[in-house]
MMTF fields as JSON, N, C-alpha, C and O atoms, coordinates in Angstrom:
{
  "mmtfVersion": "1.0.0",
  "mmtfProducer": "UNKNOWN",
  "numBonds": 291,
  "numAtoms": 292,
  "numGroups": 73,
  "numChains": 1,
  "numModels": 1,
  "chainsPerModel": [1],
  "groupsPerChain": [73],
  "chainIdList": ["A"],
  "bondAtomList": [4, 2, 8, 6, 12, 10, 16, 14, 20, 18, 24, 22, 28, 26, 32, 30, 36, 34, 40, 38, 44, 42, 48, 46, 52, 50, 56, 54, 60, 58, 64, 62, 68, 66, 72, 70, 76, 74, 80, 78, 84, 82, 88, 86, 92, 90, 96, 94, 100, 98, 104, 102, 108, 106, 112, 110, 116, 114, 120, 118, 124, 122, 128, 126, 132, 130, 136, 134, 140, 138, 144, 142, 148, 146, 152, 150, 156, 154, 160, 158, 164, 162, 168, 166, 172, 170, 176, 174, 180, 178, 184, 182, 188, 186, 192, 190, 196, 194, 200, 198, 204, 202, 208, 206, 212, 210, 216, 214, 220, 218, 224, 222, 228, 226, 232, 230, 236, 234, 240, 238, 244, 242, 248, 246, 252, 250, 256, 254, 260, 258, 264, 262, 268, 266, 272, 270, 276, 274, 280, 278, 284, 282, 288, 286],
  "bondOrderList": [1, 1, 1, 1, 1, 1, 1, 1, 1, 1, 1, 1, 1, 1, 1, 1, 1, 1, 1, 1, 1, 1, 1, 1, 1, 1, 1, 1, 1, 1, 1, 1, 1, 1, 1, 1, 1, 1, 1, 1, 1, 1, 1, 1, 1, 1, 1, 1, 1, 1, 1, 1, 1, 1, 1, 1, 1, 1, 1, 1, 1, 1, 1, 1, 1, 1, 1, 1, 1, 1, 1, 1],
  "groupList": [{"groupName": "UNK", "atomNameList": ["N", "CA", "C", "O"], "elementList": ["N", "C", "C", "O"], "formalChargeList": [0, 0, 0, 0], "bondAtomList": [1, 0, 2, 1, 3, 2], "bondOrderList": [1, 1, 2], "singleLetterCode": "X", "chemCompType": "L-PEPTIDE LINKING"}],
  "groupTypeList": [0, 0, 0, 0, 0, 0, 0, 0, 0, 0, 0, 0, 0, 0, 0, 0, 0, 0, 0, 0, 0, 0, 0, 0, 0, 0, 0, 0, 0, 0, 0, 0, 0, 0, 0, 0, 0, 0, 0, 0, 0, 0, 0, 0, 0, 0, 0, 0, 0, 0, 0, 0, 0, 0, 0, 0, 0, 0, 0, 0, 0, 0, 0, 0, 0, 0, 0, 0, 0, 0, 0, 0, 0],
  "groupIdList": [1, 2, 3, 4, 5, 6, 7, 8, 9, 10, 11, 12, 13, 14, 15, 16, 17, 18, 19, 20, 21, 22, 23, 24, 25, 26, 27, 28, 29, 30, 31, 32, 33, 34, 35, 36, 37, 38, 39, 40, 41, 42, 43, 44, 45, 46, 47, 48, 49, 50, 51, 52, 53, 54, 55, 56, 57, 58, 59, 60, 61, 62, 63, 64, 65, 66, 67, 68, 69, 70, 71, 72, 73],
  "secStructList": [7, 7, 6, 6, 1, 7, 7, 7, 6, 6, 7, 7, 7, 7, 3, 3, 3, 3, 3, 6, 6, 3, 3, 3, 3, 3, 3, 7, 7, 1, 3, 3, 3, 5, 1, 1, 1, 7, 7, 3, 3, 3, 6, 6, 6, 7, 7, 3, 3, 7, 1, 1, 1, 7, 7, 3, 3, 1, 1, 2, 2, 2, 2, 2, 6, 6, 6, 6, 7, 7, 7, 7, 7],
  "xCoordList": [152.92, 154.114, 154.323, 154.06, 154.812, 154.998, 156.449, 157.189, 156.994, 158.496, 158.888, 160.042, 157.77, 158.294, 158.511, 158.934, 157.999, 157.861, 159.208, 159.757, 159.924, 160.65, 160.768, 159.784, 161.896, 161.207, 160.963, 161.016, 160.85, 160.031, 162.044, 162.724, 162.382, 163.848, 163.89, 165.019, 162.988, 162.835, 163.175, 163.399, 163.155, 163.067, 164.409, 165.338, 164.343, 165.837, 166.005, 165.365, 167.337, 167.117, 167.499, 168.505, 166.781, 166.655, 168.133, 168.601, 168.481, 169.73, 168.727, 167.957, 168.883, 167.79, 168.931, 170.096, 167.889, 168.929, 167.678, 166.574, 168.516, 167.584, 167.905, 169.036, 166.793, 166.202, 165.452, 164.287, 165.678, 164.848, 163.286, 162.674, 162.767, 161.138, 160.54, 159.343, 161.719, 161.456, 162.517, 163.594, 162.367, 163.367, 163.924, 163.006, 164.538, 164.437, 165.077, 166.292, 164.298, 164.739, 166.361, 166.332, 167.477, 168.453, 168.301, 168.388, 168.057, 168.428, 167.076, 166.833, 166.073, 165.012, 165.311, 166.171, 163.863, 164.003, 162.846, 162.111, 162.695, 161.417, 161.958, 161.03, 163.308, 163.3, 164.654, 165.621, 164.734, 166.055, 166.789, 166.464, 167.754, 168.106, 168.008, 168.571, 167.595, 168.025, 169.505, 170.378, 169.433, 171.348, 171.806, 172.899, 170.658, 171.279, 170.775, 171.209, 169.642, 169.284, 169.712, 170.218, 169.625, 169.607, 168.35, 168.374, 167.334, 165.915, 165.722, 166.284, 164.954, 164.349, 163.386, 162.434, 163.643, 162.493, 161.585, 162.082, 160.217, 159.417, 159.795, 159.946, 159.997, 159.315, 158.603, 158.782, 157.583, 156.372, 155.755, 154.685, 157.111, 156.737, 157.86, 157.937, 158.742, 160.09, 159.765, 159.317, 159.996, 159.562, 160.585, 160.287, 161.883, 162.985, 164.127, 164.368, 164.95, 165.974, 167.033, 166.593, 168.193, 169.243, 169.561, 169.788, 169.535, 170.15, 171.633, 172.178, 172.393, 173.62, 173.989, 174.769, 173.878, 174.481, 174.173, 174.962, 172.911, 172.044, 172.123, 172.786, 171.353, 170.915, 169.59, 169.15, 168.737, 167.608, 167.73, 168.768, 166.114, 165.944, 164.477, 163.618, 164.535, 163.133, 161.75, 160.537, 162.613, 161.932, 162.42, 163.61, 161.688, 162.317, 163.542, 164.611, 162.846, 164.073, 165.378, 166.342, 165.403, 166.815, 167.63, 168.653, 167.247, 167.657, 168.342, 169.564, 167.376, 167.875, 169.414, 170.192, 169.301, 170.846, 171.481, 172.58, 171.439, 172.691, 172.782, 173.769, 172.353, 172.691, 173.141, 173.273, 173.415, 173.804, 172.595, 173.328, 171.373, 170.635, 169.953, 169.547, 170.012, 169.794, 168.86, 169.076, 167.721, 166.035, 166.461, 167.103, 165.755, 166.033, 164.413, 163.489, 164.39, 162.852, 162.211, 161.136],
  "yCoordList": [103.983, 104.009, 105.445, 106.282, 106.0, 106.909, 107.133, 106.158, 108.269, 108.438, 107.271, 106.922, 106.816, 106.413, 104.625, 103.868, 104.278, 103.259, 102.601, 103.497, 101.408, 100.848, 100.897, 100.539, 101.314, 100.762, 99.27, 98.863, 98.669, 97.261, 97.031, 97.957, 95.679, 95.123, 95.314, 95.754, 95.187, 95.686, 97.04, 97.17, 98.041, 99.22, 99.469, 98.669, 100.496, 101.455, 102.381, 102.412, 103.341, 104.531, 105.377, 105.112, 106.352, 107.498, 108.335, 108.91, 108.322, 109.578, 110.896, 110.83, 111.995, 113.135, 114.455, 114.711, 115.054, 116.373, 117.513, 117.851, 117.853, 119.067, 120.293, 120.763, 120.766, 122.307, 123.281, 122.915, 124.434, 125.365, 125.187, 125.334, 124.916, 124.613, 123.305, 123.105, 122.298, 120.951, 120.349, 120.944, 118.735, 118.574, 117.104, 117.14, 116.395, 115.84, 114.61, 114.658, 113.081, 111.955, 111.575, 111.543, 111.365, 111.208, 109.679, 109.384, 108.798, 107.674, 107.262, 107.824, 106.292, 105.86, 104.967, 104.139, 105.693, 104.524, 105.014, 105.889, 104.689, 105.096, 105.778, 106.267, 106.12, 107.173, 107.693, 107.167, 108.67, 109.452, 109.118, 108.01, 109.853, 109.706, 110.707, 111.697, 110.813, 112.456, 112.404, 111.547, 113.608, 113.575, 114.109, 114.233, 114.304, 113.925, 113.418, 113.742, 112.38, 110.939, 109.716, 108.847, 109.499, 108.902, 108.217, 107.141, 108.627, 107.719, 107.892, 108.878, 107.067, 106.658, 107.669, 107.691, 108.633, 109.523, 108.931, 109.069, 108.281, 108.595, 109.575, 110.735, 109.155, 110.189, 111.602, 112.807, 110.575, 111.552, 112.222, 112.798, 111.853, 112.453, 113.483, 114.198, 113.609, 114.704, 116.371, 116.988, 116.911, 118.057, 119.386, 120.563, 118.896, 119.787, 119.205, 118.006, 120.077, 119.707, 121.15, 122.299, 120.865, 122.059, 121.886, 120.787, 123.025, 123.168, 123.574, 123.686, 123.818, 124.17, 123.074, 122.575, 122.274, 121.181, 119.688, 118.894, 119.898, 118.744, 117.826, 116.818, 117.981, 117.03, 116.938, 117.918, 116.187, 116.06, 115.987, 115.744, 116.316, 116.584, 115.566, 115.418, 115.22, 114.486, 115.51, 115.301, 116.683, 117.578, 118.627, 118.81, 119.322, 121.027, 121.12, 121.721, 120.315, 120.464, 119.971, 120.45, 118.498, 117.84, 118.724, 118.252, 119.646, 121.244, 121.954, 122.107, 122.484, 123.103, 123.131, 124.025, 121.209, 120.813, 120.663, 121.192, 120.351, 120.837, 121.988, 122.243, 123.113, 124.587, 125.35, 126.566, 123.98, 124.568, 125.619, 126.203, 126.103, 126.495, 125.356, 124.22, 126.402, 125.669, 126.432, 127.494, 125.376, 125.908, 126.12, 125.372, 127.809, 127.912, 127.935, 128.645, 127.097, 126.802, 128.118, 127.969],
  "zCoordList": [126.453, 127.273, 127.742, 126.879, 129.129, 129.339, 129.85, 129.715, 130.424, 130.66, 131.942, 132.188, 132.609, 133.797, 133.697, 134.57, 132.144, 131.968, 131.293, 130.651, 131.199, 131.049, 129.242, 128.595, 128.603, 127.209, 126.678, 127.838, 126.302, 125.955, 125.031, 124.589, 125.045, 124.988, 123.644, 123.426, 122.092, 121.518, 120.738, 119.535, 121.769, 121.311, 120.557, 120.445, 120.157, 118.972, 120.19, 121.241, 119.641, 120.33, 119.212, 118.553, 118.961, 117.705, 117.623, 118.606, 116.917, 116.644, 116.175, 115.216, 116.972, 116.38, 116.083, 116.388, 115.346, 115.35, 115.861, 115.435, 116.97, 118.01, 117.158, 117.035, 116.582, 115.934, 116.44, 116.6, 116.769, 117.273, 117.22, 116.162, 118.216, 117.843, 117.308, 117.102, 117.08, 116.601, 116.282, 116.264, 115.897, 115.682, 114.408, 113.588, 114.118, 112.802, 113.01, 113.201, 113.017, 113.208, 112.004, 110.774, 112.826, 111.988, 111.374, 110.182, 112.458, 112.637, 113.292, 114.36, 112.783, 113.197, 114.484, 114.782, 115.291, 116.854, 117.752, 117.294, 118.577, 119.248, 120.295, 120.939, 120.908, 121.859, 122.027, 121.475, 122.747, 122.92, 124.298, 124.727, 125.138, 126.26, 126.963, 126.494, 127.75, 128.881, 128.832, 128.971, 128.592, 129.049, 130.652, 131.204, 131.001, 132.645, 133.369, 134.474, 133.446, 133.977, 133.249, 133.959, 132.129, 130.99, 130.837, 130.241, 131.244, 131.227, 129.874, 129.398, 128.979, 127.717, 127.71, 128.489, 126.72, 126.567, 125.034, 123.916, 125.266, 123.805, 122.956, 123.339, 121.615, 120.591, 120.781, 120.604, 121.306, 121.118, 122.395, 122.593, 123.385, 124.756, 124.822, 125.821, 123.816, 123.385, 123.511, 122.544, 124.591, 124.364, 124.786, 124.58, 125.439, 126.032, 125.496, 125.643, 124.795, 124.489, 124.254, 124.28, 124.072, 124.025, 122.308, 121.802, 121.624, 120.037, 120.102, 119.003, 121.204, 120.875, 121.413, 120.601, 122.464, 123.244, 121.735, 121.223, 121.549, 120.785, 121.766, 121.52, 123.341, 124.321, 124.248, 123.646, 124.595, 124.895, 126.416, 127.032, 127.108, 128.882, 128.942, 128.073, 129.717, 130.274, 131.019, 131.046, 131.58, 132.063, 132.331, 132.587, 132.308, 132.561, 134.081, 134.193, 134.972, 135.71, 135.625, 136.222, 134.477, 134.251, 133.019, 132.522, 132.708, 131.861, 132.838, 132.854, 133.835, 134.46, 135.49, 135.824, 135.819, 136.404, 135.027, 135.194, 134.076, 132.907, 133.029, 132.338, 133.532, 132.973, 134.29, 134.436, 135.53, 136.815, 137.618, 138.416, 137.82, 137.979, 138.964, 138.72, 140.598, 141.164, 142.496, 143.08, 142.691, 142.896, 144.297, 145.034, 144.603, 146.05, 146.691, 146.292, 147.622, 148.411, 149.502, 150.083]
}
């Protein structure tokens, strides 16, 4: 499964606790939420997240609109 894929009706969604450099399943599940798309992020596709907010991001750019930072072309 990848980010763009639907999660299966099945799925959990993980309670995590975001840690500097990693981070620690609170609550077992197979994925998190973006907190500013809300797309189903994998586990194991988890790689941006905020430790003071405790959000998870889908991608470096859905970080960047939480933090108001905005791309000039």
């Amino acid at each position: 499964m990848n980010r763009f894929e639907r999660s299966p009706i099945n799925a959990v969604e993980a309670q995590v606790q975001y840690l500097d450099g990693d981070f620690r399943v609170v609550r077992p599940g197979s994925f998190v939420r973006c907190a500013v798309t809300a797309e189903p992020i994998p586990l194991e596709e988890l790689r941006y997240w905020d430790v003071d907010r405790q959000e998870a991001y889908a991608t470096p750019q859905a970080k960047l609109i939480r933090l108001g930072v905005t791309a000039h072309v």
